[in-house]
N, C-alpha and C positions, 0 to 999 in steps of 0.2 A: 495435599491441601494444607496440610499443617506447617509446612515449610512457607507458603504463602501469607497463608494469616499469620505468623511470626514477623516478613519482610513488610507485607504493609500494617501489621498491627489491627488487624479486622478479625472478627472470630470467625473458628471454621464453619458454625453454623450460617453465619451471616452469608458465606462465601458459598456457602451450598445453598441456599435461600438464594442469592441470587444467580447464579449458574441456571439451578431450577427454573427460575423466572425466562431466561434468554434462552434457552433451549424449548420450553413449551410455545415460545413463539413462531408464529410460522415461519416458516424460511424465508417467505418474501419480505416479510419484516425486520428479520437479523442484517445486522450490518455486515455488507462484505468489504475485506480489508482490499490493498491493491494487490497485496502480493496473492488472497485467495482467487482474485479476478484474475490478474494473470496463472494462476496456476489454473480456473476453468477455462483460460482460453486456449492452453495446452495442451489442455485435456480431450478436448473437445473437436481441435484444430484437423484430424483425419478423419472423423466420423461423416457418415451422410448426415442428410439434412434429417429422416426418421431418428436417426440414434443420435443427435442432436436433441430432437425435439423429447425424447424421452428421457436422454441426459438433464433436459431442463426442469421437466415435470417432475422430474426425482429428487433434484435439487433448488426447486422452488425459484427458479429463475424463469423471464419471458426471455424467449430467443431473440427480440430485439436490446435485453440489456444486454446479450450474450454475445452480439454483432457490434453495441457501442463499444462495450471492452475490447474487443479486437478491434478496431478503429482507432482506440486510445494506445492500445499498446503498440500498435503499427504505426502513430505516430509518431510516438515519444520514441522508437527506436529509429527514425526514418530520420530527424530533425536533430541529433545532437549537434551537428555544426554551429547550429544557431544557439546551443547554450552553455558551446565553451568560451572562454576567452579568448581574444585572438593576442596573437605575438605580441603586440604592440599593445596592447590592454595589461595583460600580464606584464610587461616591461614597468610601466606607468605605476600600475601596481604593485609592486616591488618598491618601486621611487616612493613613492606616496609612503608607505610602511616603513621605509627608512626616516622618511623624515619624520613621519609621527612619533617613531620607537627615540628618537634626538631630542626631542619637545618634550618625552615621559622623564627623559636619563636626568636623574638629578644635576646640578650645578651648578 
């Protein structure tokens, strides 16, 4: 904790004050990051639908956010096509960044 309050300059009291604060909230209230959604969707992804639902109750989740997460994460792994560039974009791209890097070059 002390290495913390050194990096952002907060005191460790302050950091324990607030830790205390976010932790006595209920779980349905704490904010879940994407990677802890994906790691419950992981977790969770072999279980029946009982040890689902008691997974959820333990972890302060409704089984229907627990079904949107997997949805979202089956997306986003199902669609990356759509949020590469394609060949010809990336060419374009390259062009463009050359000519911008010529218009920065002093001279």
């Amino acid at each position: 904790m002390e290495v913390v309050s050194r990096e952002l300059g907060v005191a460790v009291a302050t950091l324990e004050r607030w830790r205390a604060d976010a932790m006595s909230m209920p779980a349905r209230e704490r904010a879940w990051t994407a990677a802890a959604r994906f790691e419950a969707v992981l977790a969770t992804a072999a279980m029946d639908e009982a040890s689902k639902n008691a997974w959820c109750r333990e972890n302060g989740v409704f089984p229907r956010e627990l079904e949107q997460w997997r949805t979202a994460a089956t997306q986003a792994l199902a669609e990356p096509e759509d949020a590469r560039a394609t060949p010809r974009e990336t060419k374009a791209d390259r062009r463009r960044i050359k000519e911008l890097e010529r218009e920065l070059r002093p001279g």
